[in-house]
N, C-alpha and C positions, 0 to 999 in steps of 0.2 A: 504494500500500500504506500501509493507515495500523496504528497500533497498538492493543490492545485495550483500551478503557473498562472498568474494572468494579470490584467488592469483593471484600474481604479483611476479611471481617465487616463491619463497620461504615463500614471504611476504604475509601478510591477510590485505585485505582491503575490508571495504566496500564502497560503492558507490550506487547513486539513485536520481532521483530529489525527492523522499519523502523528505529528510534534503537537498536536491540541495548543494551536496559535495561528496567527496571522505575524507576517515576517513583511513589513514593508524592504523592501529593498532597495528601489530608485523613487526617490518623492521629486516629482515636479512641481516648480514653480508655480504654472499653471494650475494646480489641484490645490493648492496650500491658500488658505489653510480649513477650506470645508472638507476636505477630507478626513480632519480628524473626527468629526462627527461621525462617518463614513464607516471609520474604522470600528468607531464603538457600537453602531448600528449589525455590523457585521460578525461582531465578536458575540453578542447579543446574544441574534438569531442562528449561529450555531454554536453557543454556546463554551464557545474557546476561554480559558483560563490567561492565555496572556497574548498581546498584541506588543511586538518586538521589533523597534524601525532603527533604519538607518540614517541617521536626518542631518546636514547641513546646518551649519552654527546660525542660519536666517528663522530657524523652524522652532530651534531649543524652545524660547522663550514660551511661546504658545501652546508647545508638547505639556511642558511644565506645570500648565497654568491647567492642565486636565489631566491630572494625578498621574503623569508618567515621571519616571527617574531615571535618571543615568546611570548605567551601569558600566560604561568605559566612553571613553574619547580618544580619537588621534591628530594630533597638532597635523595642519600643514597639509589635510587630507585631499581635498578638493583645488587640481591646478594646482596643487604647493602652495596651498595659500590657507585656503578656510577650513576649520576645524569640523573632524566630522565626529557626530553623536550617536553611541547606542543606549537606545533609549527602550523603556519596557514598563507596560501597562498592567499588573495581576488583575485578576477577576479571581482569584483561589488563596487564601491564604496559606496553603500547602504547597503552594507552585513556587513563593518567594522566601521561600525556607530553605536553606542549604541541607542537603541532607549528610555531607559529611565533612563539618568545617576545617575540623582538627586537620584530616589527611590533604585536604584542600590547600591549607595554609601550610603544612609540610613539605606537597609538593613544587611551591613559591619560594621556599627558602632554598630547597636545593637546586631551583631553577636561578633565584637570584644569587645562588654562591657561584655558581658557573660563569656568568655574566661576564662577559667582555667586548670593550667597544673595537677591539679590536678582530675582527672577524679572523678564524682561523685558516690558511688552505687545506680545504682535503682535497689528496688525491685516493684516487681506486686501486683497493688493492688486486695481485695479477690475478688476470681470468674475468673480471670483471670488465662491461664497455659501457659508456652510455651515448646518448643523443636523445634530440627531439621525437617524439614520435609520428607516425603517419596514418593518413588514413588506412592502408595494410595492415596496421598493428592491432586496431580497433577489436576486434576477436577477441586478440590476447589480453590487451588491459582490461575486457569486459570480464575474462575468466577471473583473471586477477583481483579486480575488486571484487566478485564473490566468491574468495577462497579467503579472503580478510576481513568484508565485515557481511554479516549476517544481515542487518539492514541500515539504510544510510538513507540520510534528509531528503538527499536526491538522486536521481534513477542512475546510479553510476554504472551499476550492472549491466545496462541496456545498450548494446552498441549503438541502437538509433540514436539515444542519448549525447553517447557521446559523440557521435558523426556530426549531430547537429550544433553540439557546442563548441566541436572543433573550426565548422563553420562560418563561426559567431566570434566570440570571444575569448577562446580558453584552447590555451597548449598545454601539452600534456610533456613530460619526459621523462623516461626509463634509463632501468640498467636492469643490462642484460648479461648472464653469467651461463657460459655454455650454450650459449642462444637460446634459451629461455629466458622470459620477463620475470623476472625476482620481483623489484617494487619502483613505485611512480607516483608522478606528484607533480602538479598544476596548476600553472596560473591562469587566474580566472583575470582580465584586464580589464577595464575603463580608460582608455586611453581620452578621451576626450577628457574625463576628470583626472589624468593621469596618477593612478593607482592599483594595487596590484593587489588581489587575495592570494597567498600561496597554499596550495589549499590541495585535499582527497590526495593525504600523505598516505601508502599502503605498502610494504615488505613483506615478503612473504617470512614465515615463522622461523626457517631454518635458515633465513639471511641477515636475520637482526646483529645488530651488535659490528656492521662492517661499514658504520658509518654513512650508508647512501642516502639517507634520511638528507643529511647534512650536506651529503655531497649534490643532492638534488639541488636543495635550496641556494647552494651558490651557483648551481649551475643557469637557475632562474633569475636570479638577482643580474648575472650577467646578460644574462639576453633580454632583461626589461630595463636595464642603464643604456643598453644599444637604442630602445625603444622611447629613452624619455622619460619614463618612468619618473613621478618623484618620490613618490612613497610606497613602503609593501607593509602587507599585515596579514596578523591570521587569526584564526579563531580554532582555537586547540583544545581537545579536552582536558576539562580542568584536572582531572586525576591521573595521567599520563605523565610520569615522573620525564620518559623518552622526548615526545615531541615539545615539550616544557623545556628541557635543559639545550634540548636542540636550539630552539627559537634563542634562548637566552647566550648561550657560547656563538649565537653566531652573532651576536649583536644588537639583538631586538629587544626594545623595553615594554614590560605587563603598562596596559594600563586598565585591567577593569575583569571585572569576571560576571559572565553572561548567570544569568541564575537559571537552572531547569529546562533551561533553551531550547535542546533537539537529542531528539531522539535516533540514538546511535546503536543499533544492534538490542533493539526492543527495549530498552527502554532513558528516560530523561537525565540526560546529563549538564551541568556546568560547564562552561565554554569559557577558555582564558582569551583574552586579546589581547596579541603582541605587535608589535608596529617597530619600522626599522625607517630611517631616509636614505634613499640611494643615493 
């Protein structure tokens, strides 16, 4: 079950009880700011526990002023200029309740002891290649995301999926070991807002531990500094000691932790947001 893509005038949102929420995504100008009505009309009538936007620092104030909160920000997001907000409406008093703070805030510490602004090089060790992927490949990364996760926010398993987002806005790239796809990892772009999600990090089990995680991530940061890029970010599970420390050794600073967000492999987890400037 996945959740439903679509507009709100101008704006992309999705929505579904798969994550039981609405995710605005891109808020236009033009929609702002009756759609925040819109949104609570919608939340309403089916009933969803949280409504979770992505909103430009022109929006904050108004969000605010209809009992939404911040739960992270990244300086500099929009064009390298305006600051962008995630922002998050409850309708459930159980949905804004961390369920596990202690390992939460443990995983923070050892992501922020890692932390250095100085990005490390990795290289692959032998036997290992990577590169961008292609449409050819489409098959293999589909296998691959369902050998790793059970169920994910969006259809990653689906080649169509990914055919079509390859078409759009998101590169994908691999390492492959013995010509097999081991793990992958992609950036979703905004080039007009010039920003970058680095994002649908997957290894296969008996590859962990050789670094491609990290070594993907540099490999994308390069190819979106070719592109302009001025800022990258992620949105990581918040209990994942790995893609935590990862984001942090290579540079990237927490600013904010999604609460109950998305549902990852059945069921709701916490989301870190990390942000890096190219």
């Amino acid at each position: 079950m996945i959740d439903n893509l679509t507009t709100i005038g101008n704006s992309l949102i999705q929505h579904g009880p798969y994550n039981d929420r609405i995710y605005l995504l891109k808020l236009s100008q033009d929609d702002f700011p009756e759609i925040i009505t819109k949104l609570d009309s919608l939340a309403s009538q089916e009933n969803y526990s949280k409504i979770f936007a992505k909103l430009p620092d022109y929006a904050k104030d108004d969000f605010l002023a209809k009992e939404y909160v911040i739960e992270a920000s990244i300086p500099n997001f929009y064009h390298g200029r305006q600051t962008a907000y995630f922002m998050a409406k409850y309708f459930s008093n159980s949905r804004k309740q961390l369920s596990d703070p202690d390992e939460l805030n443990n995983v923070l510490r050892a992501a922020k002891f890692k932390y250095s602004d100085e990005s490390p090089f990795i290289i692959l060790s032998e036997g290992f290649n990577s590169r961008e992927c292609h449409l050819s490949d489409i098959s293999e990364i589909a296998q691959l995301y369902q050998k790793v996760f059970e169920t994910y926010p969006f259809p990653i398993h689906d080649p169509d999926y990914i055919a079509e987002t390859m078409a759009d806005n998101v590169t994908y790239f691999g390492v492959w070991h013995n010509q097999s796809l081991v793990s992958l990892a992609s950036s979703e772009m905004d080039l007009n807002g010039s920003n970058v999600e680095m994002t649908d990090f997957a290894t296969l089990p008996d590859y962990r531990g050789h670094n491609l995680s990290a070594y993907l991530l540099q490999t994308m940061e390069h190819h979106m500094e070719k592109l302009n890029v001025k800022t990258a970010y992620t949105i990581a599970r918040a209990l994942s000691y790995g893609m935590n420390i990862t984001f942090a050794k290579m540079g990237y600073l927490y600013s904010g932790t999604l609460i109950n967000n998305t549902n990852i492999s059945g069921s709701l987890e916490s989301m870190n947001v990390w942000y890096k400037p190219l």
